[in-house]
C-alpha positions as CSV (number, residue, x, y, z in Angstrom):
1,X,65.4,27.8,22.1
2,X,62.4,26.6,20.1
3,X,61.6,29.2,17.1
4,X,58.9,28.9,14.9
5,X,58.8,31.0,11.3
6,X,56.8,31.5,8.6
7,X,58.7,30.5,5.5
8,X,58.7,33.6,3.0
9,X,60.1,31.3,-0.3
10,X,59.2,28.6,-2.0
11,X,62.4,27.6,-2.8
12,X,63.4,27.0,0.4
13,X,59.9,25.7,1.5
14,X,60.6,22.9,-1.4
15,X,64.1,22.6,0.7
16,X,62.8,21.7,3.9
17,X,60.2,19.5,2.9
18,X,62.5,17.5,1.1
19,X,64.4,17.2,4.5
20,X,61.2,16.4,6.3
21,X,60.3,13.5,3.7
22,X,57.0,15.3,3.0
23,X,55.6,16.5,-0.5
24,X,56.2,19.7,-1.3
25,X,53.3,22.4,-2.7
26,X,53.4,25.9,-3.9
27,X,49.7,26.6,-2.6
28,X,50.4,25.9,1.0
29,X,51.7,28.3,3.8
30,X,53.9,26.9,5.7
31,X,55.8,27.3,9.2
32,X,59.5,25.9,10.2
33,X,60.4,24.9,13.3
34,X,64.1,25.3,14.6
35,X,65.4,24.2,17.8
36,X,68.7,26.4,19.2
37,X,68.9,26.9,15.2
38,X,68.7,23.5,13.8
39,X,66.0,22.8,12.0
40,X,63.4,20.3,13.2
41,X,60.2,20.8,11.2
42,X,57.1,21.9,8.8
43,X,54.1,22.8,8.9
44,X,52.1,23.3,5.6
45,X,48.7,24.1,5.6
46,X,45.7,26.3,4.0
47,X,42.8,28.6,4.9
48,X,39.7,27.5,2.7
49,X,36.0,28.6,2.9
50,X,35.1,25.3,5.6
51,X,38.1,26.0,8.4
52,X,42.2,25.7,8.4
53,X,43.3,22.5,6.5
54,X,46.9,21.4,7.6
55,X,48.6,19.1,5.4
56,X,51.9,17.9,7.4
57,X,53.5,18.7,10.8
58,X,56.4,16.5,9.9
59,X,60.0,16.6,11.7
60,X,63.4,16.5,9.9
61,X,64.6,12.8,9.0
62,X,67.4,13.0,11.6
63,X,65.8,15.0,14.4
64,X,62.8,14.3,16.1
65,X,61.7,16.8,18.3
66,X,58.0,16.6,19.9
67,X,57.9,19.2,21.8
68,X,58.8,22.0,18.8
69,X,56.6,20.3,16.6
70,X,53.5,21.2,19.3
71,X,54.9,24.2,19.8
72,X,54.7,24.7,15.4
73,X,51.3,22.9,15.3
74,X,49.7,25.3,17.9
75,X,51.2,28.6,16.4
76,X,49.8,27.6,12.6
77,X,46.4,26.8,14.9
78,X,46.9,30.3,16.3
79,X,47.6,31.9,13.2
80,X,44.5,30.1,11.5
81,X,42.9,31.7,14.1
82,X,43.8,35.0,13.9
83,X,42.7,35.1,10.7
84,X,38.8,34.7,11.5
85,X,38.6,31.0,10.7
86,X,37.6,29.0,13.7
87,X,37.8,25.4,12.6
88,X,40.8,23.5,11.3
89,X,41.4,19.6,10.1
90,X,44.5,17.5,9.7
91,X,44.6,15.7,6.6
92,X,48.0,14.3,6.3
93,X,49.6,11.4,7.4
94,X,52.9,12.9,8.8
95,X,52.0,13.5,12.5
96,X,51.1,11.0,15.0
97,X,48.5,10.6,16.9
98,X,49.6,11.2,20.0
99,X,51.0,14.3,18.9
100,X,48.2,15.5,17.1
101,X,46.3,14.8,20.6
102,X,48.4,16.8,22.8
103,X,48.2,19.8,20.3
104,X,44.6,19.6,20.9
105,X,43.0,17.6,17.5
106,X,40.1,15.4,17.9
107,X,39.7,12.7,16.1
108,X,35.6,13.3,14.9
109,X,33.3,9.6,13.9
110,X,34.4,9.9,10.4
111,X,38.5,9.6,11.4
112,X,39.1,13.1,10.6
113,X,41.1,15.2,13.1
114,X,39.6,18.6,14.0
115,X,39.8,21.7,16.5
116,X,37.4,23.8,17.2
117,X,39.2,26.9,17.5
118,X,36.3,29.3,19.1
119,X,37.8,30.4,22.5
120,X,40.7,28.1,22.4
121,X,43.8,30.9,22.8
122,X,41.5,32.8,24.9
123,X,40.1,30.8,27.3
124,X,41.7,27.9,30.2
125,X,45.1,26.5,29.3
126,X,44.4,23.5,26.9
């Protein structure tokens, strides 16, 4: 079973980003991703005044699991949503594209990935 969690401490945030090859910082929320309790992923990211910013949806070293890392990317998209902020960007360089695709980033004419999140968890499937 796929579960995805918020991590509550820093300390072990700095753990698992070790273990997904990813840098680790103090100022990002972040989300882990287990599958039948092995863990398969992070998620860091940040609400700011222009929209969600994610930082990484990176897997473990050893484990590469797509379909938990979707299912992480879309609940940190959700939770940036619930919060009132309707926009999010991915920054980093730990996700690929194909990936960031399916969770439902566009890549804009600058190269940045972005969502528009108005309507998206209430409206059609996506």
């Amino acid at each position: 079973m796929i579960k995805v969690l918020p991590i509550q401490s820093k300390l072990r945030q700095e753990e698992i980003c070790i273990k997904c090859g990813v840098e680790y910082d103090a100022d990002l929320l972040a989300y882990a991703v287990s599958v039948d309790d092995r863990l398969s992923g992070i998620c860091q990211f940040k609400l700011t005044d222009k929209g969600g910013v994610i930082y990484d949806i990176a897997a473990t070293t050893d484990h590469y699991d797509a379909d938990a890392l979707f299912v992480m990317g879309r609940g940190a998209l959700n939770f940036i949503d619930l919060c009132g902020v309707h926009y999010a960007t991915y920054v980093g360089n730990s996700a690929e594209d194909s990936l960031l695709k399916k969770i439902g980033f566009k890549k804009n004419n600058d190269g940045v990935y972005e969502i528009d999140l108005n309507g998206f968890f209430t409206d059609h499937c996506h």
